[in-house]
C-alpha positions in Angstrom: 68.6 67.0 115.6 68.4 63.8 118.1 71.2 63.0 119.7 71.0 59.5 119.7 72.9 56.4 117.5 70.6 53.7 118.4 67.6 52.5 119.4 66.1 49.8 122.2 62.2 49.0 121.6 60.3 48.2 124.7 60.1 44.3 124.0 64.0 44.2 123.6 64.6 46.5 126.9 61.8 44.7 128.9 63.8 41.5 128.2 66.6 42.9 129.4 65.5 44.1 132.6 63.7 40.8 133.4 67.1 39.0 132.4 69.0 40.3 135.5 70.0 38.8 138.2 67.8 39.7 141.2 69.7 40.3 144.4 68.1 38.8 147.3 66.7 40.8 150.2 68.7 40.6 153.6 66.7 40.7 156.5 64.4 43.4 157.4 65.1 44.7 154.1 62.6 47.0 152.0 62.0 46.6 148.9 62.5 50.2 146.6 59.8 51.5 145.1 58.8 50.3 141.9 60.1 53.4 139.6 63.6 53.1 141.7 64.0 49.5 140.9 63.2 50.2 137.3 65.5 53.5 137.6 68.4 51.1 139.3 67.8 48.6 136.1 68.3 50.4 132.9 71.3 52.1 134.8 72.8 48.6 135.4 72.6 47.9 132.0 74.3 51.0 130.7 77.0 50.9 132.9 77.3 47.2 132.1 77.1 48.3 128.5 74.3 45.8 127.5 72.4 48.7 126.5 74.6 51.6 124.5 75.4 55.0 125.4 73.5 57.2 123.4 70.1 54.7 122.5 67.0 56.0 122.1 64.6 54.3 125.0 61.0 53.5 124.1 58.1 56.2 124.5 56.8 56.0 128.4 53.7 54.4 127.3 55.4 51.8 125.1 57.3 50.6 127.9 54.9 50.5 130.8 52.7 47.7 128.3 55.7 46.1 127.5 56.7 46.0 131.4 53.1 45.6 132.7 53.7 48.9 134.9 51.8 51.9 134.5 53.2 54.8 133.5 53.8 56.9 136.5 56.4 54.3 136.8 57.9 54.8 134.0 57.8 58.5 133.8 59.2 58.6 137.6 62.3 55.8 136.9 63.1 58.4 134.1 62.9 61.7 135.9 65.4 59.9 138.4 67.8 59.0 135.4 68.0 62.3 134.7 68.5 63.9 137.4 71.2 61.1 137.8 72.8 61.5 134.2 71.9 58.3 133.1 68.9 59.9 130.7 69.0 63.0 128.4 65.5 64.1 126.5 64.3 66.8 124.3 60.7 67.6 123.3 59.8 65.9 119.9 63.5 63.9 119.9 62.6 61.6 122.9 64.9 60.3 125.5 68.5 58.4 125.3 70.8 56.9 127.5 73.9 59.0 128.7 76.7 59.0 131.1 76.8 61.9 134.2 78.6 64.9 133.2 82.1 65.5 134.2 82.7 61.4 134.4 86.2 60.9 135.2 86.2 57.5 134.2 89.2 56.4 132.0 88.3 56.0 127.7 91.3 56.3 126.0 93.0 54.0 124.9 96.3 51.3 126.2 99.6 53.0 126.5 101.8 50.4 127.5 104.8 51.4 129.9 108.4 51.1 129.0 109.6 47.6 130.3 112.5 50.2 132.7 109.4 52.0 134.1 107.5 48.7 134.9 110.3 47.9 138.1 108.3 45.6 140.6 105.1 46.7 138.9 103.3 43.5 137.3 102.0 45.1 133.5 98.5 43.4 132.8 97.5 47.0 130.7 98.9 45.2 127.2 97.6 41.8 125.9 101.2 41.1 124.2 104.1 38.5 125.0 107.3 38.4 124.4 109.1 37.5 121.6 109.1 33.5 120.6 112.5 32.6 120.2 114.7 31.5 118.2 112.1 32.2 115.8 112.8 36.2 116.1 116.1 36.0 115.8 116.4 33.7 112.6 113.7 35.6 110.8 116.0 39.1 111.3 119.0 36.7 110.0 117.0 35.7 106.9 116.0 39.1 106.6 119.2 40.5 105.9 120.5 37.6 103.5 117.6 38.8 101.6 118.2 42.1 101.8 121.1 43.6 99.5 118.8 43.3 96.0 116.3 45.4 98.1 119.0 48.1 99.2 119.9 49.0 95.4 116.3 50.1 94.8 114.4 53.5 96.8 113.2 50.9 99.5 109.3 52.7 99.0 107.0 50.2 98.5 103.6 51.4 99.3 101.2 48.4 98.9 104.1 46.0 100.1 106.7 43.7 98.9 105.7 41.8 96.4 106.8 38.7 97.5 104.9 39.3 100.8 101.4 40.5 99.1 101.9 37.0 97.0 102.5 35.1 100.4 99.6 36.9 102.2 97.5 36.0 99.5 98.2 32.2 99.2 97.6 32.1 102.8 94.1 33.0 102.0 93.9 30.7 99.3 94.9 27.9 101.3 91.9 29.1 103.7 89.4 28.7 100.8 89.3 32.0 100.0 90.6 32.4 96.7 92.6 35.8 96.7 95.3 37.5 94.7 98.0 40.0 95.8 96.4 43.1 94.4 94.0 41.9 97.2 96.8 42.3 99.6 98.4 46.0 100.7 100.9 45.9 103.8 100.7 48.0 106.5 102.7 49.4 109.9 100.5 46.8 112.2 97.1 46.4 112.7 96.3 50.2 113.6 98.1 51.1 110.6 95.2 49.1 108.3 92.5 50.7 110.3 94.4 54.3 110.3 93.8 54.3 106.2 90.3 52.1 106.8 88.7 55.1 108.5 90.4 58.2 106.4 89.6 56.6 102.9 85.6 55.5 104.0 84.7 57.6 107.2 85.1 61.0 106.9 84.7 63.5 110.5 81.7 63.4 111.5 80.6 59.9 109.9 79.0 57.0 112.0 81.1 53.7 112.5 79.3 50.6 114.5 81.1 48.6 116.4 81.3 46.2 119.3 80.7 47.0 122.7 83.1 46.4 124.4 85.6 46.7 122.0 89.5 47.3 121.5 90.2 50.6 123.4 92.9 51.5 121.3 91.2 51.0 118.0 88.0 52.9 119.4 90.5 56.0 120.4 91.5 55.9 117.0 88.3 56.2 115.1 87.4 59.1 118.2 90.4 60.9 116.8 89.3 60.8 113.5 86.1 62.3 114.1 84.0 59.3 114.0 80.7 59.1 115.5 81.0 55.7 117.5 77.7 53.6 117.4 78.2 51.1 120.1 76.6 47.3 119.4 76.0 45.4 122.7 77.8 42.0 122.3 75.2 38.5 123.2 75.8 37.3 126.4 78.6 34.8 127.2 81.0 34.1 124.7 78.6 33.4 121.8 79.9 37.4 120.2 77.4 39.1 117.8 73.6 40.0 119.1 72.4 39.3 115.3 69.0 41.2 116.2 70.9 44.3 118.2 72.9 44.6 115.0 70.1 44.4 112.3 69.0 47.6 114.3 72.1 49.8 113.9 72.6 48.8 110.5 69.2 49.4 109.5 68.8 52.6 112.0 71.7 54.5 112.0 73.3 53.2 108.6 77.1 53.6 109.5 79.3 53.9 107.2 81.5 51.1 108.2 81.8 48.4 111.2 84.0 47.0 113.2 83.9 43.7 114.3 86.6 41.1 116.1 84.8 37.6 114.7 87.6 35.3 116.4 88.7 35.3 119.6 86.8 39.2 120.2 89.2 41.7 122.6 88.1 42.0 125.4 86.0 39.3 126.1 87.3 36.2 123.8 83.8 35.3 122.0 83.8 33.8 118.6 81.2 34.3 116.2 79.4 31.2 114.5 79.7 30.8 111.1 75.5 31.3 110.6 76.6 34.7 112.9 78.8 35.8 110.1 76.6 35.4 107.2 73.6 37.3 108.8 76.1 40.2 109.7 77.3 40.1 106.0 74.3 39.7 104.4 72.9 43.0 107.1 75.9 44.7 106.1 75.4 44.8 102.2 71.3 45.5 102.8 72.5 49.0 104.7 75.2 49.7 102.3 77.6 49.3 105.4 81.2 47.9 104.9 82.2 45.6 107.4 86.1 45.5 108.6 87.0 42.7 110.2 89.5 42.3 111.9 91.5 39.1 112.4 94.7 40.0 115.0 93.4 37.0 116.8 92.4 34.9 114.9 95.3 32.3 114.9 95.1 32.2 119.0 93.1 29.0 119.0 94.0 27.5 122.3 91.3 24.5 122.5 92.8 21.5 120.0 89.4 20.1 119.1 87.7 23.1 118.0 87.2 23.5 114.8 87.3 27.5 113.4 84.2 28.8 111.3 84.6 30.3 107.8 86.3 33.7 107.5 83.9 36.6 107.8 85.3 37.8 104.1 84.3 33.8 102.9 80.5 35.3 102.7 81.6 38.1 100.5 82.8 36.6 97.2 82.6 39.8 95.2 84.3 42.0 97.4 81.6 44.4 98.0 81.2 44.6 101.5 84.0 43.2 103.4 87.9 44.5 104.6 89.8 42.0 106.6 92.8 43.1 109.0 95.8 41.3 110.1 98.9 41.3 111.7 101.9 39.6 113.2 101.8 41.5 116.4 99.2 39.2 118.8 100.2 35.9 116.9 103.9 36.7 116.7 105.6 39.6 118.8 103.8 42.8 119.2 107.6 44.4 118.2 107.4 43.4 114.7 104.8 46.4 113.3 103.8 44.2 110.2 100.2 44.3 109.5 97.9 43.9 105.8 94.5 44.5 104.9 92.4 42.3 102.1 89.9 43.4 99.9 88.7 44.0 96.8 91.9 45.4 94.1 90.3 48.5 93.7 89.4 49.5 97.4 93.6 48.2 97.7 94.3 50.8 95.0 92.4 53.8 96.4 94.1 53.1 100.0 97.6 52.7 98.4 97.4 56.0 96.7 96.1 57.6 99.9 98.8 56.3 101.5 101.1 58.8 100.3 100.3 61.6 102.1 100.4 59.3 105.0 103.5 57.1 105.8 104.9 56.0 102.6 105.0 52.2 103.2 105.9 49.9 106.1 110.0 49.2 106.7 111.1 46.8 104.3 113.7 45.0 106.9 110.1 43.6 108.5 108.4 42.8 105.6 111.2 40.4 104.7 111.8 39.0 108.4 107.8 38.2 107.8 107.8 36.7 104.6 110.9 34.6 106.0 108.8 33.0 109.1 105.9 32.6 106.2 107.8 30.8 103.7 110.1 28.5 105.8 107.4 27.6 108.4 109.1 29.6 111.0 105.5 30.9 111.3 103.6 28.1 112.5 106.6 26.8 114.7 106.3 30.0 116.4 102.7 31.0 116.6 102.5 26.9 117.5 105.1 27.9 120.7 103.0 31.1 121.4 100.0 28.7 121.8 101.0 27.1 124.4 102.4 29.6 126.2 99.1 31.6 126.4 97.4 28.2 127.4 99.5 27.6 130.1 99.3 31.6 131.4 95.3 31.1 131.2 94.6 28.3 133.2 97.3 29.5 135.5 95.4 33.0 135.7 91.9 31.7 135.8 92.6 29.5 138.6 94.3 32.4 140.5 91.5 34.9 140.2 89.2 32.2 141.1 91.3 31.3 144.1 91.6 35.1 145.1 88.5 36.2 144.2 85.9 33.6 143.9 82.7 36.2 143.2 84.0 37.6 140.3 82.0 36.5 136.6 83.9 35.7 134.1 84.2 33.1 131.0 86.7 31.6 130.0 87.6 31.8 126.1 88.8 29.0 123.8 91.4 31.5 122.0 92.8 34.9 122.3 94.8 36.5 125.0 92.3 38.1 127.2 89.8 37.5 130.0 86.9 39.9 130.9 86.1 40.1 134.4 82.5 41.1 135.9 84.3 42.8 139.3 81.0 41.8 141.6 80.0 45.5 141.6 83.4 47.1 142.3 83.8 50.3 140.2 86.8 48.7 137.8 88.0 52.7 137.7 89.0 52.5 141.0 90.5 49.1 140.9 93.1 50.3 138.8 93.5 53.3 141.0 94.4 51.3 143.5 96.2 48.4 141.3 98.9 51.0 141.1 99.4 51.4 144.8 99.8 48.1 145.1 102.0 47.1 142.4 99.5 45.7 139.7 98.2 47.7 136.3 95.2 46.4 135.0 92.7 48.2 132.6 89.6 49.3 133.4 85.9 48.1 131.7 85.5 51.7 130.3 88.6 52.2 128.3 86.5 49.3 126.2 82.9 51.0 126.0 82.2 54.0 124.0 81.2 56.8 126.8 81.7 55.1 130.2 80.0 51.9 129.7 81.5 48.7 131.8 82.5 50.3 134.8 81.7 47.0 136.4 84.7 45.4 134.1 88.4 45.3 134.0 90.5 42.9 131.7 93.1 40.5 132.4 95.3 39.4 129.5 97.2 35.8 129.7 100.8 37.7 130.0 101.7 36.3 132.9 101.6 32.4 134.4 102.7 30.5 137.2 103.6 32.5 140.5 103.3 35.7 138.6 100.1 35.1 137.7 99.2 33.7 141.6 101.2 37.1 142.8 99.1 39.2 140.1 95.5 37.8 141.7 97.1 38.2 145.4 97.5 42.1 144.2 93.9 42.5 142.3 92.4 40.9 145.6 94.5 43.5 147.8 93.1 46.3 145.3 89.5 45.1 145.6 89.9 45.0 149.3 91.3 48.9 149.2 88.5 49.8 147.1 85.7 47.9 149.1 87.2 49.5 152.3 87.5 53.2 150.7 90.6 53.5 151.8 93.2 56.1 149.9 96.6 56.0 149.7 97.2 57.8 152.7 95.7 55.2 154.6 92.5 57.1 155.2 88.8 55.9 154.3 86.3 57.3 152.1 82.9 56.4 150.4 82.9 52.8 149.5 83.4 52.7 145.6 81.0 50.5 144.4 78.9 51.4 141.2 75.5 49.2 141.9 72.8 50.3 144.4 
C-alpha cells in the first residue's frame, strides 16, 4: 500500500519551483549543479509547507518535460532527497515527500503556561486576551439572577440550554442563514465541537484534509484520534484556499471530512472569497467529503471598510455537506469554555446522543453568562472593545518586528489575532529554543504543519501592544541573533542553525 495522501503533478510542482525566489550569487560564487539546485527546491517547499508531507511527486520522466531537464537530473535531485529524508519510494508505489527520521522538531500542540509560571517571561505561545471588562463581570451577575429555576432541575443539558440553542440560532438567521435550534448543540469550547466532530464521522485510521498550516492544537487532536492528516497547502498571501490544490485531495484521497478556518485563518489571517467558498462546497459534496468549518474568528474583523463574504454553511442550504464551529473564547475571553456547532437536526441528534458517553453537557452557569452578553448586547459591546484592542496590539507589533527585524516576510491580516512570520531562513525550532533563554515564548512554524513542515515559520499573536510589544521584538531579535551566532546557553558556539542551503 502507498504511503502517500496527496499528489503534485509535474505542471503544478514545476510552477512551484519556478515561483521561488532566486538568491543572488555573491561574488566568486558557483553555481550548484543542476540536480542540487532542483534537490535544494522541492526541499524548500516542503519545509515551507507549500508542498505537503506525504505527496506523491511526479514520475522522473514527467517532471524533467515539465522542467525542460533531462532526467539524470531529476533522478540525481531525488537520490539526494533521500538520502537527505526529504524523499521515500517504493517499487510500483512511486516516490513522496517526507521529513528526516528522528526530527526533533516540535508538532504538538499550544500548552499555554499558568500566568504564576510566566514571571518576567513575555507569553506570545496563546493567541487569547484577557477578559473585556465590565462585560465579564456583568454577564456572571446575570448569570446567577437567572439561575435559581435552573438549580431545581438535574442541570444536564446535553445539546444546550434551550434559550441559548434559540439565541445561537437567531444569530444565524439574522446572518441570512435561516436556522433553527435543533440546528444548534452547545459545547465545552471550540475543541469540544471538534472532539464529537471527529468521533461521530472519522473513525481511527480515517483521512481528514485540512489546511496547511493549520491550528496546532486542533491538528493534535484529530492525531490523537487516529486520523490520517492530509495536509492542503494554503495560496500564497492572504488570499486562503488553493481551489485547484484542494480539488486534488478531495478528489484523490476522498477524506472523510475537512477542516477549514474561512475567516481570519490561524496562523496566517487569510480570508477566503466568497467564489472560494462555493468551489470548496460544491468540491466537497462531489467527493462525499463534509466540510467543518470553523468560525472562532470570524467576528475579529479589524479593518472598518471591509465587508465579510457569505458564511461557508450559506452554500449548503440542505445541510448535506457542511458543520460550522463556534465559540466565545477568541471573540470574548478564552476563560469562558462556551462553544456550538450547526448543522443539519439530525447530524445535531446523532452528536447529542454520542455525547453521553463523553462529557454530559457544557456547565450551565456559562451557558447563561453567554446567553446574557447575547441577549442584552453585552456581546457586541465587548467583542466591539476586544476589536480595538487587537488593532492597536497589531500595528504596535508589526511595526516592532519590522523595526527589529526588517528581513523577516510577513502579511499583515485584516482580522484575527495572529501574524505568521517567514524568519529569513532561521530554523523557527530553534528560535524558540532560544526565545526561552531570553525571556520570550513564541511558537514554532511546525507545531502548525502536519510532519515538520514550516520550519522557516514561527507565529506572533496580537497579545501584547505598546512597549511590551517593542520589548517582545527587542527579545525575538536577540533570539535570532543567538541562533544566527550558534551560540548555546552556556555561551558557547555551534553550527549555525539555519534550515536553507
Amino acid at each position: 500500500m502507498a504511503q502517500w495522501t496527496s499528489a503534485v503533478g509535474a505542471t503544478q510542482l514545476a510552477r512551484l519551483l519556478n515561483s521561488q525566489q532566486k538568491r543572488p550569487a555573491g561574488p566568486g560564487t558557483r553555481r550548484p549543479p543542476a540536480y542540487r539546485a532542483l534537490a535544494d527546491g522541492i526541499r524548500l517547499l516542503v519545509l515551507e509547507g507549500r508542498v505537503p508531507v506525504a505527496a506523491r511527486l511526479p514520475a522522473e520522466r514527467e517532471l524533467a518535460l515539465a522542467l525542460s531537464v533531462s532526467r539524470t537530473t531529476v533522478a540525481a535531485a531525488y537520490e539526494a532527497l533521500r538520502a537527505e529524508g526529504f524523499l521515500e519510494s517504493r517499487r510500483g508505489a512511486g516516490s513522496w515527500t517526507a521529513v528526516p527520521a528522528g526530527n526533533p522538531l516540535p508538532a504538538r500542540g499550544l500548552e499555554p503556561l499558568p500566568p504564576e509560571a510566566l514571571g518576567s517571561m513575555i507569553d506570545l505561545g496563546c493567541a487569547a486576551l484577557p477578559a473585556p471588562e465590565p462585560w465579564l463581570t456583568r454577564a456572571v451577575q446575570g448569570a446567577l439572577e437567572e439561575l435559581p429555576p435552573y438549580a431545581h432541575t438535574h442541570g444536564d443539558y446535553p445539546a444546550g440550554l434551550p434559550a441559548l440553542r434559540q439565541m445561537l440560532a437567531e444569530r444565524y438567521t439574522a446572518r441570512g442563514i435561516p436556522t433553527m435550534p435543533e440546528q444548534i448543540m452547545v459545547t465545552t469550547g471550540a475543541m469540544g465541537a471538534m472532539d464529537a466532530i471527529c468521533h461521530l464521522f472519522a473513525g481511527r485510521g480515517e483521512r481528514i484534509a485540512v489546511e496547511s498550516p493549520s491550528y496546532a492544537n486542533i491538528l493534535q487532536l484529530m492525531r490523537e484520534a487516529g486520523a490520517r492528516l492530509v495536509p492542503v497547502a494554503m495560496a500564497e498571501g492572504l488570499a486562503g484556499w488553493d481551489m485547484e490544490r484542494w480539488r486534488h485531495v478531495l478528489r484523490d484521497a476522498a477524506p472523510r471530512l475537512a477542516y477549514v478556518v474561512a475567516d481570519f485563518h490561524n496562523p496566517t489571517g487569510a480570508l477566503a472569497d466568497e467564489d472560494r467558498r462555493r468551489q470548496l462546497v460544491d468540491a466537497a459534496r462531489s467527493a462525499g467529503t463534509v466540510v467543518v468549518v470553523d468560525e472562532t474568528m470570524s467576528e475579529l474583523c479589524l479593518d472598518d471598510e471591509l465587508e465579510l463574504p457569505r458564511p461557508v454553511c450559506g452554500f449548503d442550504p440542505a445541510g448535506s455537506t457542511v458543520i460550522t464551529v463556534g465559540s466565545a473564547s477568541k471573540a470574548f475571553w478564552a476563560g469562558l469554555r462556551i462553544g456550538w456547532v450547526r448543522a443539519a437536526p439530525d447530524v445535531i441528534r446523532s452528536l447529542v446522543a454520542a455525547r453521553a458517553y463523553a462529557d454530559m453537557g457544557t456547565p450551565v452557569l456559562e451557558q447563561l453568562a453567554v446567553n446574557w452578553l447575547l441577549s442584552t448586547g453585552g456581546w457586541e459591546q465587548a467583542v466591539d472593545v476586544r476589536r480595538g484592542q487587537a488593532r492597536e496590539n497589531r500595528d504596535a507589533l508589526v511595526a516592532a518586528v519590522r523595526r527589529e527585524l526588517p528581513h523577516w516576510e510577513f502579511d499583515v491580516p485584516q482580522g484575527g489575532l495572529t501574524l505568521w512570520v517567514r524568519t529569513g531562513g532561521l530554523s523557527g525550532s530553534r528560535l524558540a529554543e532560544a526565545g526561552e533563554r531570553v525571556g520570550l515564548r513564541v511558537p514554532s512554524g511546525p507545531r502548525f504543519g502536519v510532519d515538520g513542515a514550516f520550519e522557516g515559520y514561527v507565529r506572533l499573536p496580537f497579545t501584547v501592544g505598546g512597549a511590551v510589544a517593542d520589548e517582545a521584538a527587542v527579545r525575538l531579535a536577540a533570539a535570532a541573533r543567538l541562533v544566527e551566532t550558534g551560540a548555546n546557553g552556556n555561551g558557547m558556539t555551534e553550527t549555525p542553525r539555519t534550515f536553507v542551503a
